[in-house]
N, C-alpha and C positions, 0 to 999 in steps of 0.2 A: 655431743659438744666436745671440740678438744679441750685437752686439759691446760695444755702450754698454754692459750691462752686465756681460758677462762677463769671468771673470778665469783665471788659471792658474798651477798651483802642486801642491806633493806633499801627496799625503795622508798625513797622520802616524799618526792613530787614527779605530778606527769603534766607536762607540757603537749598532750594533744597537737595543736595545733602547729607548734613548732616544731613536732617530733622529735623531744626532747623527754629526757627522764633522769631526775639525781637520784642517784644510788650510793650510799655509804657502805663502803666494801671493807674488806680483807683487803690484805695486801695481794699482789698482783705481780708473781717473781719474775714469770717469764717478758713480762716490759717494764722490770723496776721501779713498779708503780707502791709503794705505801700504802696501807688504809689511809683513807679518807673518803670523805662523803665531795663529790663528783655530779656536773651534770655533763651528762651524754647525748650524741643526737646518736640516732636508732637510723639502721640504713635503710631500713619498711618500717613505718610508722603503723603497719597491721602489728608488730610487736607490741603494741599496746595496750591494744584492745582489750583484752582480759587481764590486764596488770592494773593494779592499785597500790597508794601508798600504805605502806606497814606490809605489804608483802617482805615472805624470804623468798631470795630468788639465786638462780645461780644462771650466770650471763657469758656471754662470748665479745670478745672485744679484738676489733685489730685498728691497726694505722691506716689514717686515707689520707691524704694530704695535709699530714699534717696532725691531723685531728681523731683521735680515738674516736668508735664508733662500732656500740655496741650490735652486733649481727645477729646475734638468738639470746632469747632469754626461756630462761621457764622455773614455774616453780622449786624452790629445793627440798629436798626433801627431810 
């Protein structure tokens, strides 16, 4: 996972269906993003499958039109 983008933080809720996931992170330096708790759409919603809320996680994020949009997640360690 690159580092420049990635960030880490709990998962609060998972939107299945909408392939959606809020995550309250860390700050986020390389798209000067703040902590805060965030919901995200997942670009595979197979990202979710083994994620649940109260997970730690540490994620990848980039820009899509517009729209952050987290690309890998996984456990942190």
């Amino acid at each position: 996972m690159s580092s420049n983008q990635s960030g880490e933080g709990e998962i609060r809720k998972i939107d299945q269906a909408a392939g959606k996931i809020t995550i309250a992170h860390g700050e986020i330096k390389s798209i000067d993003m703040p902590p805060m708790t965030m919901v995200f759409t997942v670009k595979d919603p197979a990202l979710l499958e083994a994620a649940k809320p109260g997970d730690k996680v540490r994620f990848a994020v980039a820009r899509e039109d517009g729209k952050f949009v987290v690309t890998a997640i996984e456990a942190a360690p």
